[in-house]
N, CA, C and O atoms as a Maestro MAE file, in Angstrom:
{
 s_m_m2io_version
 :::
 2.0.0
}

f_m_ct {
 s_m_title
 :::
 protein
 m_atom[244] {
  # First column is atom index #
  i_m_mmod_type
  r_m_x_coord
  r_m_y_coord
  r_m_z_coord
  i_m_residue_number
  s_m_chain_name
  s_m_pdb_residue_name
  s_m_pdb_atom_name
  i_m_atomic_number
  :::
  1 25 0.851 -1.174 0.000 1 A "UNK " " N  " 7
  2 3 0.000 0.000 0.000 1 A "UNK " " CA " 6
  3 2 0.893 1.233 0.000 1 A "UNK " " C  " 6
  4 15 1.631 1.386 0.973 1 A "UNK " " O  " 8
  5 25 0.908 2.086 -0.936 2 A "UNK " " N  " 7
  6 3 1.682 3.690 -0.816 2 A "UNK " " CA " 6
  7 2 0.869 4.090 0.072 2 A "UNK " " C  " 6
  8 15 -0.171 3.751 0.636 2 A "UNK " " O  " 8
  9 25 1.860 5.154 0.037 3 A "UNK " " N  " 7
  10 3 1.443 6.652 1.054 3 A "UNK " " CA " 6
  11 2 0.544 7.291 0.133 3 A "UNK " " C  " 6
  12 15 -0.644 7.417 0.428 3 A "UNK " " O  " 8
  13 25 1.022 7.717 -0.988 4 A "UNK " " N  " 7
  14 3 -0.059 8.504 -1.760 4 A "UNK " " CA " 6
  15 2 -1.567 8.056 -2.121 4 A "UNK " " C  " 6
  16 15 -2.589 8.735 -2.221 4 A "UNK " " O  " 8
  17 25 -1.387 6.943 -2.251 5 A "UNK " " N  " 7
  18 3 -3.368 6.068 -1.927 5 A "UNK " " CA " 6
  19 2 -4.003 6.348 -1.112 5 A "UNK " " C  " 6
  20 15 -5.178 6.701 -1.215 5 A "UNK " " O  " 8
  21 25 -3.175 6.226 0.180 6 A "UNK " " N  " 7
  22 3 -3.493 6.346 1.292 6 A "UNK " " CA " 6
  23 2 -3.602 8.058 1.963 6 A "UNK " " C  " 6
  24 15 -3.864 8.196 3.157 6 A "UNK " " O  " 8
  25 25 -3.443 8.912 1.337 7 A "UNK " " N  " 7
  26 3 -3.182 10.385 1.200 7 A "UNK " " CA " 6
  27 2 -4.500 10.564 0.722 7 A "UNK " " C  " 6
  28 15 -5.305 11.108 1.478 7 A "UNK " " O  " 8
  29 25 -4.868 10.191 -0.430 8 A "UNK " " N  " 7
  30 3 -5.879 9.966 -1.281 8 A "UNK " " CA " 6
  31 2 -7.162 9.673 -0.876 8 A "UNK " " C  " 6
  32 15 -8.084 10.283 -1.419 8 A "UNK " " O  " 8
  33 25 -7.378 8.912 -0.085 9 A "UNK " " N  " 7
  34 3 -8.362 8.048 0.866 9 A "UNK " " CA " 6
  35 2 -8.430 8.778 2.099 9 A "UNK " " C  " 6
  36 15 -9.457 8.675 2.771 9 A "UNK " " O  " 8
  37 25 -7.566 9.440 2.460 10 A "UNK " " N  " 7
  38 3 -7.972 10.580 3.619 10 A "UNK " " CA " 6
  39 2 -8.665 11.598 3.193 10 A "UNK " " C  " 6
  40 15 -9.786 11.798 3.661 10 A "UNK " " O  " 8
  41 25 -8.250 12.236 2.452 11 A "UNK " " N  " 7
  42 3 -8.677 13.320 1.158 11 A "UNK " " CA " 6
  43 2 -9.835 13.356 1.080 11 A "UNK " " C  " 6
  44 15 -10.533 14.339 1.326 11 A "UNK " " O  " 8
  45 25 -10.244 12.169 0.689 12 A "UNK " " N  " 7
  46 3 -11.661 11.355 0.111 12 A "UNK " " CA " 6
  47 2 -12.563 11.865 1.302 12 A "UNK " " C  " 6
  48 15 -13.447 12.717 1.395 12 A "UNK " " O  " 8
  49 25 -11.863 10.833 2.314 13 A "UNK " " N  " 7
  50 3 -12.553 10.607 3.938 13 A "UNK " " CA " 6
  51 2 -12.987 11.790 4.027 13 A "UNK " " C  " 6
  52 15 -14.210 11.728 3.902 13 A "UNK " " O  " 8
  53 25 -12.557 13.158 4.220 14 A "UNK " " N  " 7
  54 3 -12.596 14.017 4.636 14 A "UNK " " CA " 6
  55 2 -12.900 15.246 4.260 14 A "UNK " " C  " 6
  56 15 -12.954 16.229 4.999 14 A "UNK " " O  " 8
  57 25 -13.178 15.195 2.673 15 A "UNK " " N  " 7
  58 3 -14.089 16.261 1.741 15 A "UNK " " CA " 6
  59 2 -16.056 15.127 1.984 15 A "UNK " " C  " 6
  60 15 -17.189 15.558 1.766 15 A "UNK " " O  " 8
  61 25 -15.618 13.675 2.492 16 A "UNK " " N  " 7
  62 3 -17.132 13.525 2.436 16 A "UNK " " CA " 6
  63 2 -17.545 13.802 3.698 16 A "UNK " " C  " 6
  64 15 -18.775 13.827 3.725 16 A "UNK " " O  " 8
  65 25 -17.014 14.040 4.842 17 A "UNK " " N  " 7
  66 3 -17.260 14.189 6.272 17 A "UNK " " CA " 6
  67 2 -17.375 15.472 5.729 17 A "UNK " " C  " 6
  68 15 -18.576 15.517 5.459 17 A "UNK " " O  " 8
  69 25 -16.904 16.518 5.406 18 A "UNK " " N  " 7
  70 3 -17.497 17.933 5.605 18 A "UNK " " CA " 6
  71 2 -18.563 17.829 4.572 18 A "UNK " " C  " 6
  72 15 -19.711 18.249 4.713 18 A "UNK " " O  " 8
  73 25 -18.365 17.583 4.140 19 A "UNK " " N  " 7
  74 3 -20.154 17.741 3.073 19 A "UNK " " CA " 6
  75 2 -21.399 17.233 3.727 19 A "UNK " " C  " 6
  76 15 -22.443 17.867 3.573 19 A "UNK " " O  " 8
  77 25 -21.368 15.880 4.618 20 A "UNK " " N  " 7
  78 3 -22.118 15.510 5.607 20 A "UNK " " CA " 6
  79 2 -22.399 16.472 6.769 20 A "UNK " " C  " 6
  80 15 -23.500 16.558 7.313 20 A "UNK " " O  " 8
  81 25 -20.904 17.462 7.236 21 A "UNK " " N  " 7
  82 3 -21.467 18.435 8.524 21 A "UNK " " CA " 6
  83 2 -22.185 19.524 8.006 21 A "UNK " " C  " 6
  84 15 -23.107 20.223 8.426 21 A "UNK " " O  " 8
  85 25 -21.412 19.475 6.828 22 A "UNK " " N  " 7
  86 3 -22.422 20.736 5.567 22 A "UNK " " CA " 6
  87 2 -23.821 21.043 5.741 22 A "UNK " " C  " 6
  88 15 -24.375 22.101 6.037 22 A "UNK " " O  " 8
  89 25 -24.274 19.894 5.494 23 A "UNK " " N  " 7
  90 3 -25.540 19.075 4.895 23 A "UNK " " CA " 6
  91 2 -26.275 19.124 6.258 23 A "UNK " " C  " 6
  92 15 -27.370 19.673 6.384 23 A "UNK " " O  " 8
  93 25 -25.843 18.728 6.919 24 A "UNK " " N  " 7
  94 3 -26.110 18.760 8.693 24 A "UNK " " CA " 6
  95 2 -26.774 19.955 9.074 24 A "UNK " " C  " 6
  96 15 -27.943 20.268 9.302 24 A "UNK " " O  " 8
  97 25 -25.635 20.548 9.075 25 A "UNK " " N  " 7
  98 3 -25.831 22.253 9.982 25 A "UNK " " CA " 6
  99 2 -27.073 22.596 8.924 25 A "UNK " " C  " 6
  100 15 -28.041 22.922 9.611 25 A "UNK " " O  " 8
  101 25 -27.336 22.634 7.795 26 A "UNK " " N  " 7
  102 3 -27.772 23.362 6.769 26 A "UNK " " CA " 6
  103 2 -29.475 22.909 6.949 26 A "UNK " " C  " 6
  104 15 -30.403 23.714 6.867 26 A "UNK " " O  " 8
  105 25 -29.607 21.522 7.194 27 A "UNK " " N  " 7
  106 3 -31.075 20.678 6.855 27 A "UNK " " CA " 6
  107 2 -31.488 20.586 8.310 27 A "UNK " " C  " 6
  108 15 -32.684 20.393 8.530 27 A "UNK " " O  " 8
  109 25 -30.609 20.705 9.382 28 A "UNK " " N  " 7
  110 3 -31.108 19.472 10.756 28 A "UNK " " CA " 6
  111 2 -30.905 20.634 11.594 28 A "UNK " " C  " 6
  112 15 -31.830 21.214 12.162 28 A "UNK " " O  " 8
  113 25 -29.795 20.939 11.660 29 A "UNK " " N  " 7
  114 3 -29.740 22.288 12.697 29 A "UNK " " CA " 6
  115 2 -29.565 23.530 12.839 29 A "UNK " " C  " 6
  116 15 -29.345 24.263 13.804 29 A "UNK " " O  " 8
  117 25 -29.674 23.650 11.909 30 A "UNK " " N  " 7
  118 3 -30.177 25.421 11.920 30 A "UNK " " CA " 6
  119 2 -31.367 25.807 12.074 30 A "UNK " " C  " 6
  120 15 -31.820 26.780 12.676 30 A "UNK " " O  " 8
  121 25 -32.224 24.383 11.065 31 A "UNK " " N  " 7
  122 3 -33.990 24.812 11.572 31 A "UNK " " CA " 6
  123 2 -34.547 24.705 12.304 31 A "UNK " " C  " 6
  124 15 -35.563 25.293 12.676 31 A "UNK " " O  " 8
  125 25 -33.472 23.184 13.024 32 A "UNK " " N  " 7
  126 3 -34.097 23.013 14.774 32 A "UNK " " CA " 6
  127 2 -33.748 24.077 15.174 32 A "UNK " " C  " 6
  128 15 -34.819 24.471 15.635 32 A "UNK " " O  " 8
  129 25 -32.684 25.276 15.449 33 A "UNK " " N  " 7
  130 3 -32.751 26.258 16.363 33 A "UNK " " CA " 6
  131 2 -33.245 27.313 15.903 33 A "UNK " " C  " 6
  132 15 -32.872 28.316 16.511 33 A "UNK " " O  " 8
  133 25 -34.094 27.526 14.880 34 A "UNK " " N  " 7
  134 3 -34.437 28.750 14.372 34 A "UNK " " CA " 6
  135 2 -36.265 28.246 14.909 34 A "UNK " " C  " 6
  136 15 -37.001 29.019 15.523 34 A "UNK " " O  " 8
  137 25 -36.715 26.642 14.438 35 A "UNK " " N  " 7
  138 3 -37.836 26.718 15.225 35 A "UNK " " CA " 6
  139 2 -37.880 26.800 17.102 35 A "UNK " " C  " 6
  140 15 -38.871 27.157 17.740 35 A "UNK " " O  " 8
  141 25 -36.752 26.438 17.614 36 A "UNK " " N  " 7
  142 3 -36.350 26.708 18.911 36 A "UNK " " CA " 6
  143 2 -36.517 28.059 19.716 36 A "UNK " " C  " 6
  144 15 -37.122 28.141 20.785 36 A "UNK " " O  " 8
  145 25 -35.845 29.201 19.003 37 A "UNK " " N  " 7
  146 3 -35.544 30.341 19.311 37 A "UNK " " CA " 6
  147 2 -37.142 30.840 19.237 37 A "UNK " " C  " 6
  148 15 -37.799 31.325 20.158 37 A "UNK " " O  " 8
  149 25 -37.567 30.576 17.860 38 A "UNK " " N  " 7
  150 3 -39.091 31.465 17.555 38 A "UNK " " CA " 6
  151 2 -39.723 31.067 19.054 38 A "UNK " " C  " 6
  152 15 -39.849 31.894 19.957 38 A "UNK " " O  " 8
  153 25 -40.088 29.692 19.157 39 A "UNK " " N  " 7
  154 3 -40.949 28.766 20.249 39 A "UNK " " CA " 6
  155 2 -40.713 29.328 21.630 39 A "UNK " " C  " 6
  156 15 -41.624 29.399 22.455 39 A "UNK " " O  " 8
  157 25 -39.568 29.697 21.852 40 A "UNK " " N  " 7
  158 3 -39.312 30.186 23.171 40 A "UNK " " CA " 6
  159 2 -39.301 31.855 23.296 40 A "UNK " " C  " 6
  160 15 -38.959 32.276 24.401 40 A "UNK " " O  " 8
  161 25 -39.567 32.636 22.496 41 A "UNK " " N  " 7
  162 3 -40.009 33.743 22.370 41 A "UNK " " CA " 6
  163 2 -41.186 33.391 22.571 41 A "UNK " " C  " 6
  164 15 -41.472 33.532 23.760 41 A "UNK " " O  " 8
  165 25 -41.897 33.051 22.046 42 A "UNK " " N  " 7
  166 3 -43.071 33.152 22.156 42 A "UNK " " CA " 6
  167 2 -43.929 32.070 23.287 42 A "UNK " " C  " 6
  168 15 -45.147 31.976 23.437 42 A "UNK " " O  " 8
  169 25 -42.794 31.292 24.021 43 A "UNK " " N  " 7
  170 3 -43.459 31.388 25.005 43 A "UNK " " CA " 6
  171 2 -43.437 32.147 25.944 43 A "UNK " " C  " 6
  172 15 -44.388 32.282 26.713 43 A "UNK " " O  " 8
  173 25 -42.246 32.824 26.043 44 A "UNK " " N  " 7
  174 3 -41.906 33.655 27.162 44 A "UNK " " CA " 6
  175 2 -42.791 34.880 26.659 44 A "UNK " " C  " 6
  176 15 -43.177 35.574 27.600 44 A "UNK " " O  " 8
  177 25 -43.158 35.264 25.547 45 A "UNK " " N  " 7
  178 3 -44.074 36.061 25.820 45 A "UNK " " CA " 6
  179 2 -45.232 35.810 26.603 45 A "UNK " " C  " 6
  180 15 -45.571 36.554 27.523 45 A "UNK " " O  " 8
  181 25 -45.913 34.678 26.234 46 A "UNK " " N  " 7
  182 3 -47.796 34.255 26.487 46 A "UNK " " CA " 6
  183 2 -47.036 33.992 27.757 46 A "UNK " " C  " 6
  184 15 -48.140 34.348 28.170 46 A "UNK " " O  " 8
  185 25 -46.186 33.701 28.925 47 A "UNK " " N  " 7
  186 3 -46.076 33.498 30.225 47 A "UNK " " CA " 6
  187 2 -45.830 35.245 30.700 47 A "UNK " " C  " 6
  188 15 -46.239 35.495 31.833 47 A "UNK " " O  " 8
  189 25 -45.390 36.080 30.156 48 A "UNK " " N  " 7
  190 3 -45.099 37.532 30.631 48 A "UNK " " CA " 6
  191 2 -46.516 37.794 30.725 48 A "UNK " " C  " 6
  192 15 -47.085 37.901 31.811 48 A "UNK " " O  " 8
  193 25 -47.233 37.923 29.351 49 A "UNK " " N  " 7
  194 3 -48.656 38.069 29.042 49 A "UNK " " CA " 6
  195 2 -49.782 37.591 30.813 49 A "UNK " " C  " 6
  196 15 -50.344 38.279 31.665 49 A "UNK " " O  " 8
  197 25 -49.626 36.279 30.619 50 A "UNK " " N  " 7
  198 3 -50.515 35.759 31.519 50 A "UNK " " CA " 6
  199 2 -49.652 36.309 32.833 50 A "UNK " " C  " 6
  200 15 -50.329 36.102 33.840 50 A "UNK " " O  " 8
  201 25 -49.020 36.623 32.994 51 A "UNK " " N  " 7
  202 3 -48.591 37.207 34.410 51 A "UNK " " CA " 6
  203 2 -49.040 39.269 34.444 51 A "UNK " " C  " 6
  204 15 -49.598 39.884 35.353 51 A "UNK " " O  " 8
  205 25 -48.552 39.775 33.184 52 A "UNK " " N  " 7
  206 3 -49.092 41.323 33.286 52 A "UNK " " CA " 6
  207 2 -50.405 41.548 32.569 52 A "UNK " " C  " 6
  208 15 -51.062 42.556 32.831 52 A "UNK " " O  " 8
  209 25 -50.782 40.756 31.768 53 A "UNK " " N  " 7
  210 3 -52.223 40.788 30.865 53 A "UNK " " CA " 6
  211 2 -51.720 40.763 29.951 53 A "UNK " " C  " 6
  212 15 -50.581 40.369 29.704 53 A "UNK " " O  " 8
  213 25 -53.079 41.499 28.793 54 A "UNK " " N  " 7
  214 3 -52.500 41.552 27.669 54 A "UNK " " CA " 6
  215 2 -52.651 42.743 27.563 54 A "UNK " " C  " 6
  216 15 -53.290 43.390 28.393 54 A "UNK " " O  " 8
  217 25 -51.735 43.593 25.857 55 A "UNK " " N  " 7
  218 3 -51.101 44.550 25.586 55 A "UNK " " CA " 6
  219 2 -52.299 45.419 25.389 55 A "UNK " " C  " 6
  220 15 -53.331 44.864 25.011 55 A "UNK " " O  " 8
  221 25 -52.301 46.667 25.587 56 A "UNK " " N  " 7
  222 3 -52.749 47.545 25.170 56 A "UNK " " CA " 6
  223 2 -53.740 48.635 26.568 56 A "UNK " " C  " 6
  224 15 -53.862 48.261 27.735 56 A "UNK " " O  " 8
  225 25 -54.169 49.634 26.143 57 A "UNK " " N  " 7
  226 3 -54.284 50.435 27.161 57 A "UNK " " CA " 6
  227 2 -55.036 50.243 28.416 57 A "UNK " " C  " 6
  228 15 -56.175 50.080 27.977 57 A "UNK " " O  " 8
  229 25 -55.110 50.170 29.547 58 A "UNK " " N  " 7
  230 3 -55.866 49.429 30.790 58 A "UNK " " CA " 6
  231 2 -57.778 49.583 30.574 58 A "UNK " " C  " 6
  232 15 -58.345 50.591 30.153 58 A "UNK " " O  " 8
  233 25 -58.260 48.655 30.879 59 A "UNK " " N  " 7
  234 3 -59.636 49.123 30.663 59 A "UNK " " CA " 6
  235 2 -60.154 50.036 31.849 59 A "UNK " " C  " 6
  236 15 -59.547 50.005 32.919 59 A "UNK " " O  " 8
  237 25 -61.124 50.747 31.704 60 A "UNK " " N  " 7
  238 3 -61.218 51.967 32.428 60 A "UNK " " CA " 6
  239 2 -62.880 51.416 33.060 60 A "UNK " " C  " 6
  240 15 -63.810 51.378 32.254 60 A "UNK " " O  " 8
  241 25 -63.061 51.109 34.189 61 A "UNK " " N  " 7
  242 3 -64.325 50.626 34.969 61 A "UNK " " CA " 6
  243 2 -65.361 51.778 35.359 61 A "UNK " " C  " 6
  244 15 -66.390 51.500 35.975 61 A "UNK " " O  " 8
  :::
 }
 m_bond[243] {
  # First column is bond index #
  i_m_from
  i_m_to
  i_m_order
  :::
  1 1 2 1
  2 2 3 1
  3 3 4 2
  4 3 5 1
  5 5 6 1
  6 6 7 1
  7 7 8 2
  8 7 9 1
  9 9 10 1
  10 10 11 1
  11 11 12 2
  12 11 13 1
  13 13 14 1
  14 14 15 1
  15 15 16 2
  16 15 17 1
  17 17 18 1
  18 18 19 1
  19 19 20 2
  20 19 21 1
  21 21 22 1
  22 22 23 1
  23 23 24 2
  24 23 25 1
  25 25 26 1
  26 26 27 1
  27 27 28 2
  28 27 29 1
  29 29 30 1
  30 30 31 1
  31 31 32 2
  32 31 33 1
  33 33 34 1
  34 34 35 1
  35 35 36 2
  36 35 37 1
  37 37 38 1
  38 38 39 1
  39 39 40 2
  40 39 41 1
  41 41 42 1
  42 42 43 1
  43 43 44 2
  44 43 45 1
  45 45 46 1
  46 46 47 1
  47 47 48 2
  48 47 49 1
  49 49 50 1
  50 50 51 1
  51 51 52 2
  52 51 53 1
  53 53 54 1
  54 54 55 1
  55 55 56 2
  56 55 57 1
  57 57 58 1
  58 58 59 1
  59 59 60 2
  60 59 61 1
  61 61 62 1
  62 62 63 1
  63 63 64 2
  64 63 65 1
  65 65 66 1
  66 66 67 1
  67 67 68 2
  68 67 69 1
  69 69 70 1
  70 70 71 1
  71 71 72 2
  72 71 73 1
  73 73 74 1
  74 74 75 1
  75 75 76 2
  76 75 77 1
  77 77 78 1
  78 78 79 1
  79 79 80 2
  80 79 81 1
  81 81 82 1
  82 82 83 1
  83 83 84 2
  84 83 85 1
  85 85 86 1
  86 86 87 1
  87 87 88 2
  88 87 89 1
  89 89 90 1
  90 90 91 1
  91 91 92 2
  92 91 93 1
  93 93 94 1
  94 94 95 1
  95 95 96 2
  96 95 97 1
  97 97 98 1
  98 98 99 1
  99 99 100 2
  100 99 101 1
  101 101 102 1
  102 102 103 1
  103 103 104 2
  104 103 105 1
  105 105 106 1
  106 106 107 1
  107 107 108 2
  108 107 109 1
  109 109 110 1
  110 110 111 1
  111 111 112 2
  112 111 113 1
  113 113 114 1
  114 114 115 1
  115 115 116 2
  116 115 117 1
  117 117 118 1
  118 118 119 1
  119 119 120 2
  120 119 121 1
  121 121 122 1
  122 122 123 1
  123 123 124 2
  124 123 125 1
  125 125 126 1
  126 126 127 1
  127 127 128 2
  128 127 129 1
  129 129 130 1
  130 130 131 1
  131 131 132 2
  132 131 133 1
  133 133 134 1
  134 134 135 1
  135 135 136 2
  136 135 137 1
  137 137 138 1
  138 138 139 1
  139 139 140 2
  140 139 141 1
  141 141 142 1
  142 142 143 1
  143 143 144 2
  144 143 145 1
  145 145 146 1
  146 146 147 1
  147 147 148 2
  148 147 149 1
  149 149 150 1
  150 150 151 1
  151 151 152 2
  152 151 153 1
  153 153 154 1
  154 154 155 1
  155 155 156 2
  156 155 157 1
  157 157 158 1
  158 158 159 1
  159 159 160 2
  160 159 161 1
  161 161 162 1
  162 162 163 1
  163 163 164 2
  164 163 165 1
  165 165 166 1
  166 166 167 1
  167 167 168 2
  168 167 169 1
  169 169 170 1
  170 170 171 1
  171 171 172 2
  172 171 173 1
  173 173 174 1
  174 174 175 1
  175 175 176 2
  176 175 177 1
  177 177 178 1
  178 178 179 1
  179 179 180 2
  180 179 181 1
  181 181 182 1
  182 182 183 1
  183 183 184 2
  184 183 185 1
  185 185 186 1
  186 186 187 1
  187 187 188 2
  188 187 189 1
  189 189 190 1
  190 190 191 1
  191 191 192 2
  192 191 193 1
  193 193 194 1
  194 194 195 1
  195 195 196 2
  196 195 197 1
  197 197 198 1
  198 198 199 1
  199 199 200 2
  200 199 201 1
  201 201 202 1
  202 202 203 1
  203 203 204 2
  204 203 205 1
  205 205 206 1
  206 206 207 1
  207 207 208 2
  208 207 209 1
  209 209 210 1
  210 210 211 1
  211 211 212 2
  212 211 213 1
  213 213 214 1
  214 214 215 1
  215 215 216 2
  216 215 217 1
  217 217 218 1
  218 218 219 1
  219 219 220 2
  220 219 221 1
  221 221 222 1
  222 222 223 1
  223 223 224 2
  224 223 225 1
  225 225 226 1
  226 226 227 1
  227 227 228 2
  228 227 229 1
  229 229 230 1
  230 230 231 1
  231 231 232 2
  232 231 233 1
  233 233 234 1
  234 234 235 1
  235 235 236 2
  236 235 237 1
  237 237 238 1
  238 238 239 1
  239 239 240 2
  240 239 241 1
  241 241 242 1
  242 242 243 1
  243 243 244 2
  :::
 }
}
């Protein structure tokens, strides 16, 4: 077995491992934390909400 095959086959190894973390970050986790981030805004709003009310000017009795 050469070195240079074997150079070759790392090469390989390792342009397909980044195309896989590529592919990763791009499809699996970015949208899990982008639906994450939205979800927890908005719960922490409706829990602020249900603790001060809701928005807008006080009703007047």
């Amino acid at each position: 077995m050469s070195l240079v095959g074997s150079d070759a086959n790392a090469y390989a190894r390792r342009r397909r491992m980044e195309i896989f973390a590529f592919l990763f970050l791009t499809a699996v986790l970015m949208p899990a934390l982008a639906v994450a981030t939205v979800g927890s805004y908005g719960l922490a709003v409706w829990v602020y909400q249900m603790v001060a009310g809701p928005p807008g000017p006080p009703s007047a009795h």
